[in-house]
C-alpha positions in Angstrom: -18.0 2.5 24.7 -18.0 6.1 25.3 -17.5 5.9 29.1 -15.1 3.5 28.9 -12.8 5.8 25.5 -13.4 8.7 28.7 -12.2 6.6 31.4 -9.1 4.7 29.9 -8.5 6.6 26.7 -5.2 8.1 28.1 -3.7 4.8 28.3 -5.0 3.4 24.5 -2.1 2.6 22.1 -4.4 0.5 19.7 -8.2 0.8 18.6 -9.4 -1.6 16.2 -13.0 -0.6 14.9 -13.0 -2.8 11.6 -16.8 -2.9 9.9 -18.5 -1.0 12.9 -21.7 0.5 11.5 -22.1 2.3 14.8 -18.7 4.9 14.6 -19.7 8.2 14.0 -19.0 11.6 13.8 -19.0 11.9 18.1 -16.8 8.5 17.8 -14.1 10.2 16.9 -14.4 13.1 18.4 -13.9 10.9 21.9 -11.3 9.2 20.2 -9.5 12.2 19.5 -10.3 14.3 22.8 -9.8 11.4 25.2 -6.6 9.0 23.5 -3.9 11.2 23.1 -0.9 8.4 23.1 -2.6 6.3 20.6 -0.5 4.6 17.9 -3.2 2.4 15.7 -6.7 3.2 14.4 -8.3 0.7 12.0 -11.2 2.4 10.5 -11.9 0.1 7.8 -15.5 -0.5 6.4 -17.2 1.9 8.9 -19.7 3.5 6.4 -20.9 5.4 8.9 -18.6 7.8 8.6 -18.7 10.8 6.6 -15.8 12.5 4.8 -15.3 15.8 7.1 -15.5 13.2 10.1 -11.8 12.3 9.3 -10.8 15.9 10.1 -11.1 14.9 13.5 -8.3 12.4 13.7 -5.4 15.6 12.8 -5.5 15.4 16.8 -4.0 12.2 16.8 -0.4 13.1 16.8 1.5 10.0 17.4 -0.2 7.9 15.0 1.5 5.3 13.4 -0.8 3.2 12.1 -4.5 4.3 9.8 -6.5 1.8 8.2 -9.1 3.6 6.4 -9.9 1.0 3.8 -13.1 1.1 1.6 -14.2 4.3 2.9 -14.8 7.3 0.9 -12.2 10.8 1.3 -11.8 14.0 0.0 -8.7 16.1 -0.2 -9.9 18.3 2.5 -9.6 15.3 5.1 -6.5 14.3 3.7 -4.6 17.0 4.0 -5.7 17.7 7.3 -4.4 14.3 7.9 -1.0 15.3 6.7 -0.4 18.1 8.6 -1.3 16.7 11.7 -0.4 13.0 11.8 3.4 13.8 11.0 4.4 10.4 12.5 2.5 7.8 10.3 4.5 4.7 9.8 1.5 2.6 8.4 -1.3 3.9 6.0 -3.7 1.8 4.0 -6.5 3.9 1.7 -7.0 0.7 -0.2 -10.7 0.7 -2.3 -11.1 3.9 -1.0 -12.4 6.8 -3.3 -11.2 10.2 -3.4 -14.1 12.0 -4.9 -13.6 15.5 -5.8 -11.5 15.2 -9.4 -9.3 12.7 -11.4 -5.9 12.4 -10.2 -6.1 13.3 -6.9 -4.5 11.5 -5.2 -1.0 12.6 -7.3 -2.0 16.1 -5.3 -2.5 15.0 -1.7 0.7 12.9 -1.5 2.8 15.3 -1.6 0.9 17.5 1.0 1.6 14.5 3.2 4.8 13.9 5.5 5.4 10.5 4.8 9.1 10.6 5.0 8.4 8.0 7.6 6.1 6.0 5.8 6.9 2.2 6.0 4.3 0.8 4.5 1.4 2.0 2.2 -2.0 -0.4 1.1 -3.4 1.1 -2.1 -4.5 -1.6 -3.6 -7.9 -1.2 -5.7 -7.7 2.8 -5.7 -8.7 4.5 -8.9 -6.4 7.1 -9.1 -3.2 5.2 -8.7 -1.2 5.7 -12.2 2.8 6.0 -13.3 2.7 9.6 -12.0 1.6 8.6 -8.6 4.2 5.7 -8.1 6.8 8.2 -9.5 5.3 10.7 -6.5 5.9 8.0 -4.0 9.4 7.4 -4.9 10.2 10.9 -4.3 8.7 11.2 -1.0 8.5 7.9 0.9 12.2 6.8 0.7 11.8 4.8 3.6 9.0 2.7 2.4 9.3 -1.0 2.5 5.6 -2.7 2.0 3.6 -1.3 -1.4 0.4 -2.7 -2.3 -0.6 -1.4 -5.8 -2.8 -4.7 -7.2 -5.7 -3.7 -9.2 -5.6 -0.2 -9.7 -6.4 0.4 -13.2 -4.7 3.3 -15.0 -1.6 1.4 -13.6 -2.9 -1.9 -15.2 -3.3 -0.1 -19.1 0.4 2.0 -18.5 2.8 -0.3 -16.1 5.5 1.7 -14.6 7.1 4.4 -16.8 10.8 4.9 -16.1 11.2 1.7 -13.4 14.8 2.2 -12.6 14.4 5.7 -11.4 11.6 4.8 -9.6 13.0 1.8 -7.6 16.3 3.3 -7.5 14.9 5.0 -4.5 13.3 2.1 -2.8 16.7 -0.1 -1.4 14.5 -1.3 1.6 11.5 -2.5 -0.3 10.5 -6.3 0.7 6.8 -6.6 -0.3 5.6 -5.1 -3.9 2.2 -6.5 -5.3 1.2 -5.7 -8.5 -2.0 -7.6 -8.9 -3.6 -7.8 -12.1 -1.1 -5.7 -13.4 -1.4 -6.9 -17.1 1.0 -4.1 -18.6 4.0 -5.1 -15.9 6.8 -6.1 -17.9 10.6 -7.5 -17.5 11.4 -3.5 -17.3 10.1 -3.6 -13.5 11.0 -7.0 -12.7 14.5 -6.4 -13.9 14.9 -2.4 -12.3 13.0 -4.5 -9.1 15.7 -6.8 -9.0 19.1 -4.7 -9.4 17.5 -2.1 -7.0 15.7 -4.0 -4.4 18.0 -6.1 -2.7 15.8 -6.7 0.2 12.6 -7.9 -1.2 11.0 -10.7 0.0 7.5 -10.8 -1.9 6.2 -10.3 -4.9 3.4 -10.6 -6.7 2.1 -10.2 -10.7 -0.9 -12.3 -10.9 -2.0 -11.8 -14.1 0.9 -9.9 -16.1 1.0 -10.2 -19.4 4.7 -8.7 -19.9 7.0 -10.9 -17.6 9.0 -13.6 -19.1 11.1 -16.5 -17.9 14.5 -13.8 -18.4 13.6 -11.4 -16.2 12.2 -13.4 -13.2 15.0 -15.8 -13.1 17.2 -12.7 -12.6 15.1 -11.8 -9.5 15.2 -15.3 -8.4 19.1 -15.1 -8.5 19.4 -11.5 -7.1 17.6 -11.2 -4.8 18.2 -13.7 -2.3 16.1 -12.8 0.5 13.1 -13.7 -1.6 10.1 -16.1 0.2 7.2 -15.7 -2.0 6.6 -15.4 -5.7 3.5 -15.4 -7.5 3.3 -15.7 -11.3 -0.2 -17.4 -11.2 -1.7 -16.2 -14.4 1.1 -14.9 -16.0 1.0 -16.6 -19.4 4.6 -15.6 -21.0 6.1 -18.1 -18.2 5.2 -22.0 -18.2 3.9 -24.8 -15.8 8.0 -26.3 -16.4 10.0 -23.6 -16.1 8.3 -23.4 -12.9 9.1 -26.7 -11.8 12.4 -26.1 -12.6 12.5 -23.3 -10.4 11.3 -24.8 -7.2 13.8 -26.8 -7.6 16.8 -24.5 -8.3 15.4 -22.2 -5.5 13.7 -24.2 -3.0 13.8 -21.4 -0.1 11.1 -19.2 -2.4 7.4 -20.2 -2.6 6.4 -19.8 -6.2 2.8 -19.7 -7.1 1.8 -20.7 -10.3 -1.9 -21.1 -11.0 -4.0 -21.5 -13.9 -7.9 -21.3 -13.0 
């Protein structure tokens, strides 16, 4: 592989290296020395890898696209990521943990340029809480794709001021909030007079949304394909029914087991 990164590198765009056990350190260092135009890097899973490895990919300048899911960062990597990856479109640090302190990730985001940032995976990360979407609104105004299932400080707090926060996001089309059992109508409702784009959503397992505020998305937002209130216990197996009917362009899941 090394011969061949040496060889062709130059003329690499995309390098997909998904659940590799053999990337290491010297990996990237290839990588980074040898594929100057590339645009995609899928890390994910490659446990190999230790933190300060990362550093290594601040060389990648036109970088659009970093997976880096499930593997374990530290502010030091991140940051050099920021400074020198100014082009990310595309970033998923779902699972991953940021190891040095609580709420760290509130402190590296803003040390990143993601003005272009179109769409972000963080689903599953510790650290994500109100303060961190309320970070991301501020400096990702472009964003259109935002993963934010199962991350747990989120699940106990939902979204603190919601209409500030989506206010910012006009383009927004995809928004999961998995498992987020303290979502209530005040998102869905800020979500639908702000969000006039959006196409999914997703709140398996809230225990805040009702009927009202969902049928007002439904209504609004007219570009919506895919709705999933599986789980949600506030909003019935009929009403449902009645919804697929009413809106039959929009897949709504509803599950119960």
């Amino acid at each position: 592989m090394y011969s061949f990164l040496k060889e062709c590198g130059e003329k690499l765009l995309t390098i997909r290296l998904a659940c590799c056990q053999y990337i290491s350190k010297l990996t990237l260092e290839t990588i980074a020395k040898g594929c100057p135009d590339l645009e995609e890097l899928d890390l994910q899973c490659c446990y190999q890898l230790k933190m300060d490895d990362l550093i290594l990919l601040n060389q990648l300048t036109k970088l659009k696209r970093l997976n880096l899911y499930r593997l374990n960062l530290n502010l030091k990597a991140l940051e050099s990521l920021g400074k020198g990856c100014t082009q990310l479109e595309h970033l998923n640090i779902g699972s991953c943990n940021i190891l040095e302190k609580p709420n760290a990730l509130n402190e590296f985001l803003p040390k990143l340029n993601l003005k272009n940032l179109v769409s972000l995976d963080l689903w599953r990360c510790k650290d994500v809480s109100s303060i961190t979407v309320e970070v991301l609104a501020f400096h990702c105004p472009s964003l259109q794709e935002l993963d934010l299932g199962w991350c747990h400080p989120l699940m106990r707090t939902g979204v603190e001021n919601p209409d500030q926060v989506f206010s910012c996001w006009p383009k927004l089309k995809k928004i999961f909030f998995t498992c987020g059992r303290s979502i209530s109508d005040m998102e869905v409702e800020a979500i639908a007079n702000h969000c006039p784009q959006l196409e999914q959503f997703d709140i398996l397992g809230s225990g805040g949304v009702t009927n009202y505020s969902i049928e007002k998305m439904l209504k609004k937002c007219t570009k919506l394909q895919l709705l999933d209130v599986s789980f949600v216990s506030k909003i019935d197996s009929d009403t449902v029914a009645q919804w697929r009917k009413q809106f039959p362009n929009v897949c709504i899941k509803k599950s119960f087991q």
